[in-house]
C-alpha positions as a Markdown table, in Angstrom:
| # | Residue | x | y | z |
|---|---|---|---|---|
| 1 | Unk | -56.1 | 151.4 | -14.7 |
| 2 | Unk | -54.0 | 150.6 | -12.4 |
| 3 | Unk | -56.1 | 147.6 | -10.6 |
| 4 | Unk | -57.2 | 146.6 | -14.6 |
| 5 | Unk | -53.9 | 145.8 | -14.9 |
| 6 | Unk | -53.5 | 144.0 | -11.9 |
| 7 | Unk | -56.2 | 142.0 | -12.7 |
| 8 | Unk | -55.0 | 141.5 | -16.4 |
| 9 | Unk | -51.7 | 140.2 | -14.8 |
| 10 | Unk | -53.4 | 138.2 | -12.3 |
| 11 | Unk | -56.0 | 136.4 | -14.6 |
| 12 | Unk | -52.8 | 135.4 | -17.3 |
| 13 | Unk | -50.6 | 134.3 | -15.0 |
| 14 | Unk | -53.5 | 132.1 | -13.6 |
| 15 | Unk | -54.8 | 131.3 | -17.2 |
| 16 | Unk | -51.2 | 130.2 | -17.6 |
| 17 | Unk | -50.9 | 128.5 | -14.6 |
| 18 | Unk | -54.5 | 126.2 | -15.8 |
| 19 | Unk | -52.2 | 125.8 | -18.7 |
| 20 | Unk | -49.5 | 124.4 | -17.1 |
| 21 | Unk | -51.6 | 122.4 | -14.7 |
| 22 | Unk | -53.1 | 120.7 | -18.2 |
| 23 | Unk | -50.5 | 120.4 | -20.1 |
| 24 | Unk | -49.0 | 118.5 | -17.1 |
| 25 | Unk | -52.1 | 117.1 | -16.2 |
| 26 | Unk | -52.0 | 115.8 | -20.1 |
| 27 | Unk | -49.1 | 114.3 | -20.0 |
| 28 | Unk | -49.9 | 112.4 | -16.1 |
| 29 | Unk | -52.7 | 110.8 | -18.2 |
| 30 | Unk | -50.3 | 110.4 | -20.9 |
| 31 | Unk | -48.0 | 108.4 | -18.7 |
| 32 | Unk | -50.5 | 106.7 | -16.2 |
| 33 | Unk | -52.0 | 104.6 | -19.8 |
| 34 | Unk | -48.5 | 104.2 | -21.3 |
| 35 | Unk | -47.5 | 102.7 | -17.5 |
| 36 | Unk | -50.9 | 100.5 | -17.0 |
| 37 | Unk | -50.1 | 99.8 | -21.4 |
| 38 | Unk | -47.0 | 98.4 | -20.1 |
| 39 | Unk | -48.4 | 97.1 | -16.9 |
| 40 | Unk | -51.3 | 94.9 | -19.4 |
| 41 | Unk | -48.5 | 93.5 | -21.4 |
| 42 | Unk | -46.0 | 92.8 | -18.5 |
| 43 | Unk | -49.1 | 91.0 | -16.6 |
| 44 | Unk | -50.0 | 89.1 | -20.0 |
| 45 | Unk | -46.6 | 87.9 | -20.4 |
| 46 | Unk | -46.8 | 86.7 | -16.6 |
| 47 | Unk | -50.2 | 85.0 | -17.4 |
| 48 | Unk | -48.2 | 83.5 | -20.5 |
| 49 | Unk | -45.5 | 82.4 | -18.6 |
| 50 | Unk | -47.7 | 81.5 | -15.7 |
| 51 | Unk | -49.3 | 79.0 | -18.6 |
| 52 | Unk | -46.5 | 77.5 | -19.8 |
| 53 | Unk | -45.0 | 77.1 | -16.5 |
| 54 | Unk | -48.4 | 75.0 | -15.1 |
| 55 | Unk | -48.4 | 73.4 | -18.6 |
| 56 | Unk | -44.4 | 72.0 | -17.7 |
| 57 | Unk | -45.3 | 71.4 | -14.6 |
| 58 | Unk | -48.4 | 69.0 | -15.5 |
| 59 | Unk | -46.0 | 67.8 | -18.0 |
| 60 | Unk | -43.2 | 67.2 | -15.0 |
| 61 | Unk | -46.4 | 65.9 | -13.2 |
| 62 | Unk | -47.2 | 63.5 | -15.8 |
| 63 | Unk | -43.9 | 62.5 | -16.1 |
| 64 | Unk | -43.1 | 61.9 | -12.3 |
| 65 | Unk | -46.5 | 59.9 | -12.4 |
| 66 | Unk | -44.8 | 57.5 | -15.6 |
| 67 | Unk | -40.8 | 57.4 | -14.0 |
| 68 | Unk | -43.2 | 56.5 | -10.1 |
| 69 | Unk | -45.2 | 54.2 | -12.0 |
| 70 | Unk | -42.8 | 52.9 | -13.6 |
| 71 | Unk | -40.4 | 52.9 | -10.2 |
| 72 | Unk | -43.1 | 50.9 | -9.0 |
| 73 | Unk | -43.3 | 48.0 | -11.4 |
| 74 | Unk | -39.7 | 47.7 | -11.5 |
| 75 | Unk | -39.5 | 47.6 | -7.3 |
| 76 | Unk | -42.4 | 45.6 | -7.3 |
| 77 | Unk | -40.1 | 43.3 | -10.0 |
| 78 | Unk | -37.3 | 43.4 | -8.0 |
| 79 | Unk | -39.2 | 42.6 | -4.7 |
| 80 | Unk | -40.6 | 39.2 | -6.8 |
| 81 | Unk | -37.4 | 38.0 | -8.2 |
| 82 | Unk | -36.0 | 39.0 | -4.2 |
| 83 | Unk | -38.5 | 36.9 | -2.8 |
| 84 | Unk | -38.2 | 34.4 | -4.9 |
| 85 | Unk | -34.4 | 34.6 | -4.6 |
| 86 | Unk | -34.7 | 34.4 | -1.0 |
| 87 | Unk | -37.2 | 31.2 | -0.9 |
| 88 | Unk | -34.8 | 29.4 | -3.5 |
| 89 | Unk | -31.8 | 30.2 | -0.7 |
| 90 | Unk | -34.0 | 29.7 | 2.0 |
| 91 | Unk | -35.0 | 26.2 | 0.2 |
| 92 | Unk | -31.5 | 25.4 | -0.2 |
| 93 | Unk | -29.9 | 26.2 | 3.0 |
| 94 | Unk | -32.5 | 24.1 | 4.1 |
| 95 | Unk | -31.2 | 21.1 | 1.9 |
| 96 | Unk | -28.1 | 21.8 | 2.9 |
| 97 | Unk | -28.9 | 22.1 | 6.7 |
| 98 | Unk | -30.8 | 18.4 | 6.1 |
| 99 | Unk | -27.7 | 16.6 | 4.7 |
| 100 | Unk | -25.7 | 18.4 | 7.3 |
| 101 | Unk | -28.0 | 17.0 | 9.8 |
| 102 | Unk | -27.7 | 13.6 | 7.9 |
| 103 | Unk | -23.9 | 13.3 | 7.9 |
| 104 | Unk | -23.8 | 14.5 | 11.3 |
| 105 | Unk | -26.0 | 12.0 | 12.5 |
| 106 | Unk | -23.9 | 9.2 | 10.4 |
| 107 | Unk | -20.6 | 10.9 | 11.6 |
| 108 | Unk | -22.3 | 10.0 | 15.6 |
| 109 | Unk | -23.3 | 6.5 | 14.9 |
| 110 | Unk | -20.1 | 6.3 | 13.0 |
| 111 | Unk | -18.1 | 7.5 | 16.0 |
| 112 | Unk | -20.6 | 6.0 | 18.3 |
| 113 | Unk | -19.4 | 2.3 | 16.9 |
| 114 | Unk | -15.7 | 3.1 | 16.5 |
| 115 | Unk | -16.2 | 3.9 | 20.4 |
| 116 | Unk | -17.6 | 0.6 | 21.1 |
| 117 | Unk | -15.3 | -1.0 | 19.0 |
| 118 | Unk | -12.1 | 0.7 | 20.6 |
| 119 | Unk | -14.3 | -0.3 | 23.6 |
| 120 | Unk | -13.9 | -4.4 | 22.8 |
| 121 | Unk | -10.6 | -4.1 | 21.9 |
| 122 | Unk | -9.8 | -2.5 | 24.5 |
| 123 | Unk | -11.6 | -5.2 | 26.6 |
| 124 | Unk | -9.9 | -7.9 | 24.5 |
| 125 | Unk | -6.6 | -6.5 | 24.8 |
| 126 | Unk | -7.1 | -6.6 | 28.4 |
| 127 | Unk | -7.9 | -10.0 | 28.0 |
| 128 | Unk | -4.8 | -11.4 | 26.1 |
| 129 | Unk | -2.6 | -8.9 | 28.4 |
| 130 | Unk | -4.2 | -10.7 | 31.0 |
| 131 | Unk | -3.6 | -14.1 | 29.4 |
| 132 | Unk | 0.2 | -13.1 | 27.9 |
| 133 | Unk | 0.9 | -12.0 | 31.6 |
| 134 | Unk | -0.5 | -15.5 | 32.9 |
| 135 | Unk | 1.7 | -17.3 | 30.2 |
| 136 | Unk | 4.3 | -15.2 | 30.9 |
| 137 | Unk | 4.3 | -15.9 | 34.6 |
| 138 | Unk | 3.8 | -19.9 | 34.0 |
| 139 | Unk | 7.1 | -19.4 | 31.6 |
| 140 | Unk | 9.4 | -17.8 | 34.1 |
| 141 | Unk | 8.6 | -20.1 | 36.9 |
| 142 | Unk | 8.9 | -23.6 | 34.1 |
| 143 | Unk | 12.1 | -21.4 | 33.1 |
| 144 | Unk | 13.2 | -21.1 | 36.5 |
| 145 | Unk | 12.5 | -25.2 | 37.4 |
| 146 | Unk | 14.5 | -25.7 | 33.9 |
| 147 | Unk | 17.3 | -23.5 | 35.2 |
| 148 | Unk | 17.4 | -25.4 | 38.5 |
| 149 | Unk | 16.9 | -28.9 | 36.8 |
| 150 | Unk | 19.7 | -27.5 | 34.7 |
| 151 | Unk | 22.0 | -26.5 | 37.1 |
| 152 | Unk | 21.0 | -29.3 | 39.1 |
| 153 | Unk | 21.7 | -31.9 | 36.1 |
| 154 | Unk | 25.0 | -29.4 | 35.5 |
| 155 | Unk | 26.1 | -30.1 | 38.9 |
| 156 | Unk | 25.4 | -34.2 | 38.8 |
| 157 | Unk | 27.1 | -34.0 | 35.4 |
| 158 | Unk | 30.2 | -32.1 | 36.9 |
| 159 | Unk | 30.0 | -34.6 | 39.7 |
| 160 | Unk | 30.2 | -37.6 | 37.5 |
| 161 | Unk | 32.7 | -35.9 | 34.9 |
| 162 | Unk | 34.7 | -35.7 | 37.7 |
| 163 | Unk | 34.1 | -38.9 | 39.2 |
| 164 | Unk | 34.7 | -40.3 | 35.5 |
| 165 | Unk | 38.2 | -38.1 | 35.4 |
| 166 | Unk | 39.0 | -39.8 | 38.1 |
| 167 | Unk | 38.1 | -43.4 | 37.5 |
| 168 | Unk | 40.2 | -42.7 | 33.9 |
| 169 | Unk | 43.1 | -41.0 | 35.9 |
| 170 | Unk | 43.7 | -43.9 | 37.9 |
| 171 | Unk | 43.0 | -46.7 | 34.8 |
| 172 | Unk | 45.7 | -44.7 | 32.9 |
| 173 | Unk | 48.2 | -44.7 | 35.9 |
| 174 | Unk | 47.3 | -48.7 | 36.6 |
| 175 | Unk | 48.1 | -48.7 | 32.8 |
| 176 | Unk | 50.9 | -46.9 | 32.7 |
| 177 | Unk | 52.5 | -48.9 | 35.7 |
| 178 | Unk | 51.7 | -52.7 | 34.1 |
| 179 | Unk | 53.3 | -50.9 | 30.8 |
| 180 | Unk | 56.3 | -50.2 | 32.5 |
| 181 | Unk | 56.4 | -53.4 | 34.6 |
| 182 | Unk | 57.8 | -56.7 | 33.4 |
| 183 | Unk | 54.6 | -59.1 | 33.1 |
| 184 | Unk | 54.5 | -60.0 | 29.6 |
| 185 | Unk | 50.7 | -60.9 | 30.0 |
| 186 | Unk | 49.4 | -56.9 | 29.9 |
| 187 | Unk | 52.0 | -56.6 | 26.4 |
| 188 | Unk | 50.2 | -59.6 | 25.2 |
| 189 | Unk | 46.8 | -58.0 | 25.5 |
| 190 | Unk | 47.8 | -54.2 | 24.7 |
| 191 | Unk | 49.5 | -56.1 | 21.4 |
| 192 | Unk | 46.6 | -58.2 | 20.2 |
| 193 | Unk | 48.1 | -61.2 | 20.6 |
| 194 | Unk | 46.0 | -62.7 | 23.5 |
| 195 | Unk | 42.5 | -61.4 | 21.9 |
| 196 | Unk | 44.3 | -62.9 | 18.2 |
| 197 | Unk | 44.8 | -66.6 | 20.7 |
| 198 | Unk | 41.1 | -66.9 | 21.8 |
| 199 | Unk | 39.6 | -65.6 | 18.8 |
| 200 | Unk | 41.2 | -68.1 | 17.0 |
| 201 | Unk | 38.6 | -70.7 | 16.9 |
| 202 | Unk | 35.4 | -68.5 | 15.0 |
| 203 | Unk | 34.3 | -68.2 | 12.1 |
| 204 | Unk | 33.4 | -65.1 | 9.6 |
| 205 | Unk | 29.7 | -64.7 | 9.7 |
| 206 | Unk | 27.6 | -65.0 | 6.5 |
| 207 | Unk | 26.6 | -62.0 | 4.4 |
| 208 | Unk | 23.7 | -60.3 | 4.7 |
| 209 | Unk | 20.9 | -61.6 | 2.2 |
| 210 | Unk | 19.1 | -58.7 | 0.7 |
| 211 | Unk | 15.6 | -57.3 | 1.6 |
| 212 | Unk | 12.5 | -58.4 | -0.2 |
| 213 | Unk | 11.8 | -54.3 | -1.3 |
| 214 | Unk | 13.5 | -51.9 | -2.8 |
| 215 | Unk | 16.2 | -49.9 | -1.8 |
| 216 | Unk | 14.3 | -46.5 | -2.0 |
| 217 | Unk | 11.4 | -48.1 | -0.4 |
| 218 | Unk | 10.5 | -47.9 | 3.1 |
| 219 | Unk | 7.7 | -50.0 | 5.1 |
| 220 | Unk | 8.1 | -48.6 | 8.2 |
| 221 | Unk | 6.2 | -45.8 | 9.3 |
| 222 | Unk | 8.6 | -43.7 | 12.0 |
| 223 | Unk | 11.4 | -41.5 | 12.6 |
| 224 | Unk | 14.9 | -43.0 | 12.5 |
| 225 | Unk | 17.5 | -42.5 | 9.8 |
| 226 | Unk | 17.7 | -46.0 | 9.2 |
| 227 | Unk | 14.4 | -47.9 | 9.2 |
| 228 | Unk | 11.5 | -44.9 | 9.5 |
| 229 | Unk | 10.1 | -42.8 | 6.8 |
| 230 | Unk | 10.2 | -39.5 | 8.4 |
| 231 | Unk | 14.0 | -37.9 | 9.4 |
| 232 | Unk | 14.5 | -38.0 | 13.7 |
| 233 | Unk | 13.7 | -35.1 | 14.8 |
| 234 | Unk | 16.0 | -32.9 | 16.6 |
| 235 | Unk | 16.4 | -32.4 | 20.1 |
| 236 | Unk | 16.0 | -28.7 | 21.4 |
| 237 | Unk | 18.8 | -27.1 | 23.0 |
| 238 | Unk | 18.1 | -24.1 | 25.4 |
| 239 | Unk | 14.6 | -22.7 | 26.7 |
| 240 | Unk | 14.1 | -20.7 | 23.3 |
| 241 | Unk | 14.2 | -23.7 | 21.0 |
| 242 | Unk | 12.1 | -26.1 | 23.4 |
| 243 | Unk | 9.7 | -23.3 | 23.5 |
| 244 | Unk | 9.4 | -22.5 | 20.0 |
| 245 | Unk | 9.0 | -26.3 | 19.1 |
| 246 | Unk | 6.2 | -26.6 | 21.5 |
| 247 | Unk | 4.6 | -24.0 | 20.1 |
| 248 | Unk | 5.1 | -25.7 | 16.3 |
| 249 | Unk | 3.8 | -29.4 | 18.0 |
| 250 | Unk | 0.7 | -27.2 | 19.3 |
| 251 | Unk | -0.1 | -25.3 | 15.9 |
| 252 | Unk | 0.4 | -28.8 | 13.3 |
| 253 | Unk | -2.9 | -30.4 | 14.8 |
| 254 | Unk | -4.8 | -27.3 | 14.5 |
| 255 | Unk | -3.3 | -26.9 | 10.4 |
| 256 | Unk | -3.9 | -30.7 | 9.8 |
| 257 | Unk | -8.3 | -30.1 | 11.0 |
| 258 | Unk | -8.5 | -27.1 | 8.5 |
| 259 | Unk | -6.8 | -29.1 | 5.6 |
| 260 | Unk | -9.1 | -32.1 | 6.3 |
| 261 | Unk | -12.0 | -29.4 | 6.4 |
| 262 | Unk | -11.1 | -28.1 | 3.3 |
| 263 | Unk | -10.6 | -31.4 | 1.7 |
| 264 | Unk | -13.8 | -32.6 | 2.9 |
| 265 | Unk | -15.1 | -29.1 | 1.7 |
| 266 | Unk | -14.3 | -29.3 | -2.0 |
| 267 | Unk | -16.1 | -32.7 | -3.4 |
| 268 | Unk | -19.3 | -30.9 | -1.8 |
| 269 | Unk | -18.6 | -27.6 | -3.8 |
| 270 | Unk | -17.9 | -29.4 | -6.6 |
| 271 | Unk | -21.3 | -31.6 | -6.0 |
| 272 | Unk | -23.2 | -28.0 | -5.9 |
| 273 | Unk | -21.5 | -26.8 | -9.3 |
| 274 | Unk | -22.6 | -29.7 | -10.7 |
């Protein structure tokens, strides 16, 4: 009885164990299909997401393929009006370059003939200097003959002044010695009375018949203030005035052949107007 119950023991503790081991076993499957339940769903809401996330991303895709296309137009746009831009610039830098080359090239000939004309001048001034200097030379040697001539002539006229002094210097003192002497004669003469004796026998000369022309008339074609048409000229005095009135006599012939040409000028223009 003693081994029955053993046995009895034994076979519910193991019948209780199998019940155990199901009930646990039980609820293992229980668990395992709630965990692959919530595995389905959790893989189906990836798949769902992983949709709608390659949906966006065709959608970004399509987009990025509009805003590129569109990125290219608009480059390829810009790129035109760029180049075109930059062949209107080029175009008129190019103008711009050409009429700089222009007006550089007039500015050369321009400073090319102010060269040769500074050039002539410069020749031609070298030419009157050369001539002024000539002139220049001739007038200080005829100045220096006129200042010898004119000390020369001064001296002969100091000479003769004196001379003249003299000659008067002794006629006064001859004078004043027959005035102071007793000959009645020299009173006589210094009164008038001897010139009043021998004049005695002439007579007064007839008047002066006038002229056959008037009295603002004048025949006679000269220089004189009494009988000549044109007033005397005068008479330089110093090396200035003589040089300045030659100058004058050389410049009046050249005036006098352009009035003649331009008298003889104007009956032809007038023949052409007409």
């Amino acid at each position: 009885q003693g081994c029955c119950y053993c046995c009895s023991d034994a076979g519910s503790s193991m019948v209780l164990n199998f019940q155990s081991l199901a009930r646990e076993t039980a609820n293992l499957q229980q668990h395992h299909r709630d965990v692959l339940r919530q595995a389905n769903l959790r893989v189906k809401c990836a798949h769902e997401k992983a949709e709608s996330v390659s949906s966006a991303v065709g959608q970004l895709e399509l987009n990025h393929r509009d805003q590129l296309g569109s990125a290219h137009a608009l480059a390829d746009r810009r790129l035109e009006l760029t180049q075109a831009r930059y062949v209107r610039m080029v175009e008129e830098v190019e103008a711009r370059t050409r009429v700089l080359r222009e007006e550089r090239q007039q500015m050369e000939e321009h400073a090319q003939s102010a060269r040769q004309e500074g050039e002539r001048l410069r020749h031609e001034e070298e030419g009157t200097r050369r001539q002024l200097e000539e002139r220049l030379a001739a007038v200080d040697a005829q100045e220096e003959k006129t200042l010898q001539s004119a000390g020369n002539e001064a001296s002969t006229v100091t000479a003769r002044s004196d001379k003249g002094a003299q000659d008067f210097h002794g006629r006064l003192k001859g004078d004043c010695h027959r005035a102071w002497s007793s000959d009645d004669t020299w009173r006589d003469a210094l009164e008038g009375a001897r010139s009043a004796r021998r004049d005695r026998h002439f007579r007064p000369a007839p008047l002066v018949k006038q002229l056959p022309f008037g009295q603002g008339e004048w025949p006679f074609d000269g220089f004189g203030t009494h009988f000549g048409r044109q007033v005397a000229k005068p008479q330089p005095q110093g090396f200035r005035q003589e040089t300045a009135l030659r100058l004058l006599q050389k410049k009046q012939p050249q005036q006098q052949q352009q009035q003649q040409r331009q008298q003889r000028q104007q009956p032809q223009q007038v023949l052409h107007m007409h």
